[in-house]
PADO-793957 format. One line per field, with one value per residue: residue in three letters; chain; x, y, z of N, C-alpha, C in turn. Coordinates in nm, 2 decimals. Atoms other than C-alpha are relative to their C-alpha. Layout:
BEGIN
aa: ALA; ... .
ch: A; ... .
n_u: X; ... .
n_v: Y; ... .
n_w: Z; ... .
ca_u: X; ... .
ca_v: Y; ... .
ca_w: Z; ... .
c_u: X; ... .
c_v: Y; ... .
c_w: Z; ... .
***
This chain:
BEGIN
aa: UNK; UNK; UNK; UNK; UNK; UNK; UNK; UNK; UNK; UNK; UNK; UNK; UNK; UNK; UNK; UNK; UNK; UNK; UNK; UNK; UNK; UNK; UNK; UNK; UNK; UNK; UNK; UNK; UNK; UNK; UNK; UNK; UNK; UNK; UNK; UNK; UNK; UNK; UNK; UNK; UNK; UNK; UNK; UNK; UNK; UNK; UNK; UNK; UNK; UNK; UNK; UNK; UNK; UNK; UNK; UNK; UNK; UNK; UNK; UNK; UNK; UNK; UNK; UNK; UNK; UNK; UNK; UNK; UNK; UNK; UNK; UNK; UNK; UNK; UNK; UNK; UNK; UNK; UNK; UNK; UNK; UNK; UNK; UNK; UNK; UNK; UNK; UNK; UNK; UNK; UNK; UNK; UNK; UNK; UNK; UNK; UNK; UNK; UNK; UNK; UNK; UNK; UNK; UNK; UNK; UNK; UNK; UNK; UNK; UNK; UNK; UNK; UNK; UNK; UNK; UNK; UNK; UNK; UNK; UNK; UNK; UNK; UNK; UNK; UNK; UNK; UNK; UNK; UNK; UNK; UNK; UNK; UNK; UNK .
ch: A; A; A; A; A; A; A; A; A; A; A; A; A; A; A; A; A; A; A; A; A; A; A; A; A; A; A; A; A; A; A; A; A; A; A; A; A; A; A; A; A; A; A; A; A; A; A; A; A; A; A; A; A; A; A; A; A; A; A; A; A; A; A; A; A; A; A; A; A; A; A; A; A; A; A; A; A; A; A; A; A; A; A; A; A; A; A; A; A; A; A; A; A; A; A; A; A; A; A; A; A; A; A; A; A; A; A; A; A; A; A; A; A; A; A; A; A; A; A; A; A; A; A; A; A; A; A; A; A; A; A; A; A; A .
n_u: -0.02; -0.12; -0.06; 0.02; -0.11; -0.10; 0.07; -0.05; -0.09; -0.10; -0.01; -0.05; -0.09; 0.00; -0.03; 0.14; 0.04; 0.10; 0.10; 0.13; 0.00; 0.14; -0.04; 0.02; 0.15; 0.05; -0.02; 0.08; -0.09; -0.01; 0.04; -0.08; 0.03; -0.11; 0.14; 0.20; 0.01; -0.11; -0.12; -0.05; -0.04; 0.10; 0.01; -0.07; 0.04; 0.09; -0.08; -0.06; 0.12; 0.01; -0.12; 0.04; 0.05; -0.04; -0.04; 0.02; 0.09; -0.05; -0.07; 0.14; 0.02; -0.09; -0.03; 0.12; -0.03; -0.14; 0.04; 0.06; -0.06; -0.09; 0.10; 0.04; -0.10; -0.01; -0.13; 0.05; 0.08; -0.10; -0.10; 0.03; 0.01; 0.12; 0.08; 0.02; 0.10; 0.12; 0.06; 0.02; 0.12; 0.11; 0.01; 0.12; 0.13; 0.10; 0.14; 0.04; 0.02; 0.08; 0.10; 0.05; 0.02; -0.02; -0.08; -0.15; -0.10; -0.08; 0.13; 0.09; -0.14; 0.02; 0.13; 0.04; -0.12; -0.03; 0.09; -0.06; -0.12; 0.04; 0.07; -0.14; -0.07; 0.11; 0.03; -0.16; -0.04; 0.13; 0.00; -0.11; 0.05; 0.10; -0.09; -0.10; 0.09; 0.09 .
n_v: -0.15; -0.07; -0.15; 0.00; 0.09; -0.14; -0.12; 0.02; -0.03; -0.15; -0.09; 0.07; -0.02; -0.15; -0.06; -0.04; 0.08; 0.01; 0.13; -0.03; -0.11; -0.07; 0.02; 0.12; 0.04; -0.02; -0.10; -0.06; -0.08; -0.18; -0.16; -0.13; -0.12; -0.09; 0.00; 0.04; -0.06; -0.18; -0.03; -0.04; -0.13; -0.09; 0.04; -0.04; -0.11; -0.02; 0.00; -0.08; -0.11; 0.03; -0.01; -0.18; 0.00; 0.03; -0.06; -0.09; 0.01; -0.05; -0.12; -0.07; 0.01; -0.07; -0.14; -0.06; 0.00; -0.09; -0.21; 0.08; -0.04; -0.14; -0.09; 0.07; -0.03; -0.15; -0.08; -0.15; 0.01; -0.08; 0.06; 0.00; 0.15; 0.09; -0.07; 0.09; 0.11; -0.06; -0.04; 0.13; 0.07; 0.00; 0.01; 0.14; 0.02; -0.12; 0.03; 0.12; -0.10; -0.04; 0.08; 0.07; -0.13; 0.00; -0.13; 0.01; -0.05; 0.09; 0.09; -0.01; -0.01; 0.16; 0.05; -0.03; 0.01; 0.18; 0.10; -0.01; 0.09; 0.12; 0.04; -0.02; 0.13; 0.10; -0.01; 0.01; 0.15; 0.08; -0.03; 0.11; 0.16; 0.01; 0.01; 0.15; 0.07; -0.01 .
n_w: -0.01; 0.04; 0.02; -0.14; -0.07; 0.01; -0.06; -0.16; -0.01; -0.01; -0.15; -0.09; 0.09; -0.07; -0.15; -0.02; -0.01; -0.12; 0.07; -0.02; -0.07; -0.07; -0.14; -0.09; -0.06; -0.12; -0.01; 0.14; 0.04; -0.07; 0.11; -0.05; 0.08; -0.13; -0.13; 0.05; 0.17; -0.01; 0.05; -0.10; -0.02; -0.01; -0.13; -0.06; 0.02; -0.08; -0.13; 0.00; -0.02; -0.17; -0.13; 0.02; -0.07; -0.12; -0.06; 0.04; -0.08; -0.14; 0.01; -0.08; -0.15; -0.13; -0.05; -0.07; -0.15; -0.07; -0.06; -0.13; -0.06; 0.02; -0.10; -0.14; -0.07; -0.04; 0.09; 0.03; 0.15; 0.07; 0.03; 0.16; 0.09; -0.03; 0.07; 0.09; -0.07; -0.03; 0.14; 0.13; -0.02; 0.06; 0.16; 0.03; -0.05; 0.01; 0.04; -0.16; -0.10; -0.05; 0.03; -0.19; -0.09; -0.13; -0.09; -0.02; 0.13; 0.07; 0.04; 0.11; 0.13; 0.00; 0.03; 0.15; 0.12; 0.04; 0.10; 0.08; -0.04; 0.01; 0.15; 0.11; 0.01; 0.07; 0.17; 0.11; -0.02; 0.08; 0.16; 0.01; -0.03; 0.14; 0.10; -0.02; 0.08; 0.16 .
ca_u: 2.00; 2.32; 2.32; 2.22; 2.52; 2.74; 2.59; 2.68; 3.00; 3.10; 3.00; 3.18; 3.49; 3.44; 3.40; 3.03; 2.93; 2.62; 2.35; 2.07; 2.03; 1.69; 1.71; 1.75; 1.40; 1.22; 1.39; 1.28; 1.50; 1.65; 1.54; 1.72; 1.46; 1.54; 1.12; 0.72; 0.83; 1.06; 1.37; 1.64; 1.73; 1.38; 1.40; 1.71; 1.58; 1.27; 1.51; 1.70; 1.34; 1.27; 1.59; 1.52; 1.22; 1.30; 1.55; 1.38; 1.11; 1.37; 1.57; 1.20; 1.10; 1.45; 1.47; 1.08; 1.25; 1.57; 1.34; 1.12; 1.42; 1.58; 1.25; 1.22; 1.54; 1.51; 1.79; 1.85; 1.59; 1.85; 2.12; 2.12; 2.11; 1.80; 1.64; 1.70; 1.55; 1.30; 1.18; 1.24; 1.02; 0.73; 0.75; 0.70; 0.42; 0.25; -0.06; -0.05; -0.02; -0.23; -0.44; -0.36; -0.44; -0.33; -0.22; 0.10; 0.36; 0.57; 0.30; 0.11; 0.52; 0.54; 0.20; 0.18; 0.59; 0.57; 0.24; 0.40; 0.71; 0.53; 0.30; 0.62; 0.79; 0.45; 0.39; 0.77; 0.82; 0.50; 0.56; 0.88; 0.80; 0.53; 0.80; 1.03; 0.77; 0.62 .
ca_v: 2.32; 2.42; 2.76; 2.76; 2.55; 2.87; 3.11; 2.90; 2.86; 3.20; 3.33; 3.02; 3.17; 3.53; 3.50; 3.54; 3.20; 3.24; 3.00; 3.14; 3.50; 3.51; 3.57; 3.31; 3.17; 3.34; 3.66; 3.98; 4.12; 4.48; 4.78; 5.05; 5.29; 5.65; 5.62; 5.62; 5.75; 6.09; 6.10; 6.14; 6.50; 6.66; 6.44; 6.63; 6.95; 6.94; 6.86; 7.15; 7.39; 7.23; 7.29; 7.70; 7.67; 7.53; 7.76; 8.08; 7.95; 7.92; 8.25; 8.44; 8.27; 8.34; 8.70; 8.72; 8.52; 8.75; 9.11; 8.84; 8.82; 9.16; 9.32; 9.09; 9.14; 9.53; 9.60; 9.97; 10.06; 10.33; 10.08; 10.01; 9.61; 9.60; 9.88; 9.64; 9.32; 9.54; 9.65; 9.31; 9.16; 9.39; 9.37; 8.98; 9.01; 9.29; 9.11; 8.92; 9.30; 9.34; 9.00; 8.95; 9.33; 9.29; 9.48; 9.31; 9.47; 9.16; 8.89; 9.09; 9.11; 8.72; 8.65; 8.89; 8.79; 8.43; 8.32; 8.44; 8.24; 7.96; 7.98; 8.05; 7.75; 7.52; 7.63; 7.65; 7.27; 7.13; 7.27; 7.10; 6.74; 6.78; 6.84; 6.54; 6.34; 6.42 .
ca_w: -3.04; -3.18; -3.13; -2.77; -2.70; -2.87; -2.71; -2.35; -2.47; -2.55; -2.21; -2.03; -2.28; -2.13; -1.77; -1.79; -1.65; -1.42; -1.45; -1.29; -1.20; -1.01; -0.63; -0.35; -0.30; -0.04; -0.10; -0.36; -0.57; -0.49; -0.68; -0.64; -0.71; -0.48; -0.37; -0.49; -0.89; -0.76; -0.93; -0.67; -0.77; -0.73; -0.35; -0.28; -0.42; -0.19; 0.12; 0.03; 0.00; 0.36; 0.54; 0.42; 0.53; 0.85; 0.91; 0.75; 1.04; 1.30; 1.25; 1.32; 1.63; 1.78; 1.70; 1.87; 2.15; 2.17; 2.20; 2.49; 2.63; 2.57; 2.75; 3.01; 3.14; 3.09; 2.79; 2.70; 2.46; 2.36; 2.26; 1.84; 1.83; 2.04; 1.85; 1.57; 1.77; 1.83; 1.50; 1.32; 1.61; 1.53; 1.17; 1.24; 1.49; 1.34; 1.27; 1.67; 1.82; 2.11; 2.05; 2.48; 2.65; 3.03; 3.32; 3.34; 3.07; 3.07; 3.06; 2.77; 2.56; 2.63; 2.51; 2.21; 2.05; 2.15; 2.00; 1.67; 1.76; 1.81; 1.52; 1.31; 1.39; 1.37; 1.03; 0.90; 1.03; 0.94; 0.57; 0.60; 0.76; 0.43; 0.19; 0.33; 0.29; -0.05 .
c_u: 0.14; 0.07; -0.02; 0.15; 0.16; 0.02; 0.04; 0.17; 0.09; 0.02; 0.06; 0.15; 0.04; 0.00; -0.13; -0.11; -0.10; -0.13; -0.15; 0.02; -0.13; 0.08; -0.01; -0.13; -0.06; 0.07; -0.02; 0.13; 0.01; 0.00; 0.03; -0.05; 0.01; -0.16; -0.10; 0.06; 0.08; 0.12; 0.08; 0.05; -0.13; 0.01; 0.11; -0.02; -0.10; 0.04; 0.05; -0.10; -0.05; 0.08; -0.01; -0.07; -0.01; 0.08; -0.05; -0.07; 0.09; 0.12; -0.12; -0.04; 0.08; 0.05; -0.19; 0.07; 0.14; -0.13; -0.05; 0.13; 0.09; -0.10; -0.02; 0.15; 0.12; 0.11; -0.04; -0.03; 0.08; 0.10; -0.07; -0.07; -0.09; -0.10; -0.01; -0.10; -0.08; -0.11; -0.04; -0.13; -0.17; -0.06; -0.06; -0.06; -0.08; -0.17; -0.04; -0.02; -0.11; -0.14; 0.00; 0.00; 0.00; 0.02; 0.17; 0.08; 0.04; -0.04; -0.04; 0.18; -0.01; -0.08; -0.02; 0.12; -0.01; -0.10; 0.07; 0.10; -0.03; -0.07; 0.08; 0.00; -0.10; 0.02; 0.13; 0.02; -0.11; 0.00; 0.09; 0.02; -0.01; 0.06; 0.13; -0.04; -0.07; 0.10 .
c_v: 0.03; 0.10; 0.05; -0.07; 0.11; 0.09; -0.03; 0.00; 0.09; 0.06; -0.08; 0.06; 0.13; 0.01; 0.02; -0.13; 0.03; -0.05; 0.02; 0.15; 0.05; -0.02; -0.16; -0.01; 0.06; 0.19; 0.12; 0.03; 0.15; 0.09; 0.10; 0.15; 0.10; 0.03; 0.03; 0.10; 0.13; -0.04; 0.05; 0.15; 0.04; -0.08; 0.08; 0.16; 0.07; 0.00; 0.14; 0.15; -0.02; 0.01; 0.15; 0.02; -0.03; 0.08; 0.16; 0.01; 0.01; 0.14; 0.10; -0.04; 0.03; 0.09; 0.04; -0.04; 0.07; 0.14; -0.09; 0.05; 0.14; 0.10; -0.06; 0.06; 0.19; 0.05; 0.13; -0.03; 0.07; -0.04; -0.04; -0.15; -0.06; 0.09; -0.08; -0.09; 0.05; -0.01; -0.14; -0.08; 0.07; -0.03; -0.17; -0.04; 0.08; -0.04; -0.08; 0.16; 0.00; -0.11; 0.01; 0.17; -0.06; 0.13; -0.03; 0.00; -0.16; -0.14; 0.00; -0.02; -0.14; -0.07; 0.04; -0.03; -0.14; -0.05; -0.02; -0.13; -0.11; -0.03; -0.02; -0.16; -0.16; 0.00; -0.05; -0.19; -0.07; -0.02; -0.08; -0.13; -0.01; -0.04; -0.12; -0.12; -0.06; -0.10 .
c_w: 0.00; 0.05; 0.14; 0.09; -0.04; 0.08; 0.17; -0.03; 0.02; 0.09; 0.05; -0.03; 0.11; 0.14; 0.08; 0.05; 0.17; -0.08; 0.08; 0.07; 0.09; 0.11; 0.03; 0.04; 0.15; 0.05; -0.14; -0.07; 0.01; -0.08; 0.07; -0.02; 0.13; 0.07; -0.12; -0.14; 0.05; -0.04; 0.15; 0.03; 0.02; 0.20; 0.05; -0.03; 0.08; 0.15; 0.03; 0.04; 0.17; 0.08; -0.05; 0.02; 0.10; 0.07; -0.01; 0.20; 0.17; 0.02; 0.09; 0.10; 0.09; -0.02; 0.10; 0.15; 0.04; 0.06; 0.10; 0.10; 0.06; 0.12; 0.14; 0.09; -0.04; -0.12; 0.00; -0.11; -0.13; -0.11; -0.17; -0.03; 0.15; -0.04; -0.12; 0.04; -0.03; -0.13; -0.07; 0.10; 0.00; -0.06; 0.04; 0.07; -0.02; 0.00; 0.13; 0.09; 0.03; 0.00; 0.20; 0.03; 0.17; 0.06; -0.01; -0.13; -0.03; 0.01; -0.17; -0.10; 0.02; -0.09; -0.19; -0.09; 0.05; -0.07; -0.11; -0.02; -0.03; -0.12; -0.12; -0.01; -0.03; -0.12; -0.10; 0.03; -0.05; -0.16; -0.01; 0.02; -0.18; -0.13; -0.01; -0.01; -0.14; -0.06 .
***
């Protein structure tokens, strides 16, 4: 075999002298793939959809838990930037108003802007896990 004996030469010539490239026995070889068939930009594209959802999700539970706190500890209703609170935490419990009816005012505000809160932040993180996952 002539040409086999070239062919070692030329690489001994060049610098290219490695005589077996499989792993060390007992170990795999490393693939560098970025995970289960996703291309690494769509993995960093879905991180990015889940850290906006995550925070979309925590923005809304802590304006429900600023008005919580803004009522609980009596703010003037008069004042501009808890008429704000206020409003934005309707808007995002409109569909929880009035699920608890009590006697006690600041029981039933507890009850009806935290579930929200809480459901918020379930949902928005769970979607997100989901997404870091996929």
């Amino acid at each position: 075999m002539p040409g086999a004996t070239v062919v070692n030469l030329s690489r001994a010539r060049l610098g290219f002298l490695v005589n077996n490239t499989d792993p060390v026995s007992g170990y795999q070889a490393y693939d560098p793939s970025p995970g289960h068939g996703r291309p690494a930009r769509d993995q960093a594209t879905s991180r990015r959809v889940a850290l906006a959802i995550c925070t979309i999700a925590d923005i809304a539970a802590g304006l429900l838990g600023l008005w919580i706190v803004l009522y609980l500890l009596d703010a003037n209703q008069a004042n501009s930037f808890v008429e704000f609170v206020h409003g934005v935490a309707d808007w995002l419990s409109g569909w929880a108003q009035d699920i608890f009816t009590m006697d006690t005012e600041g029981l039933r505000v507890v009850l009806n802007y935290g579930l929200p809160a809480v459901i918020y932040l379930l949902i928005g993180h769970g979607i997100a896990a989901r997404l870091n996952r996929a």
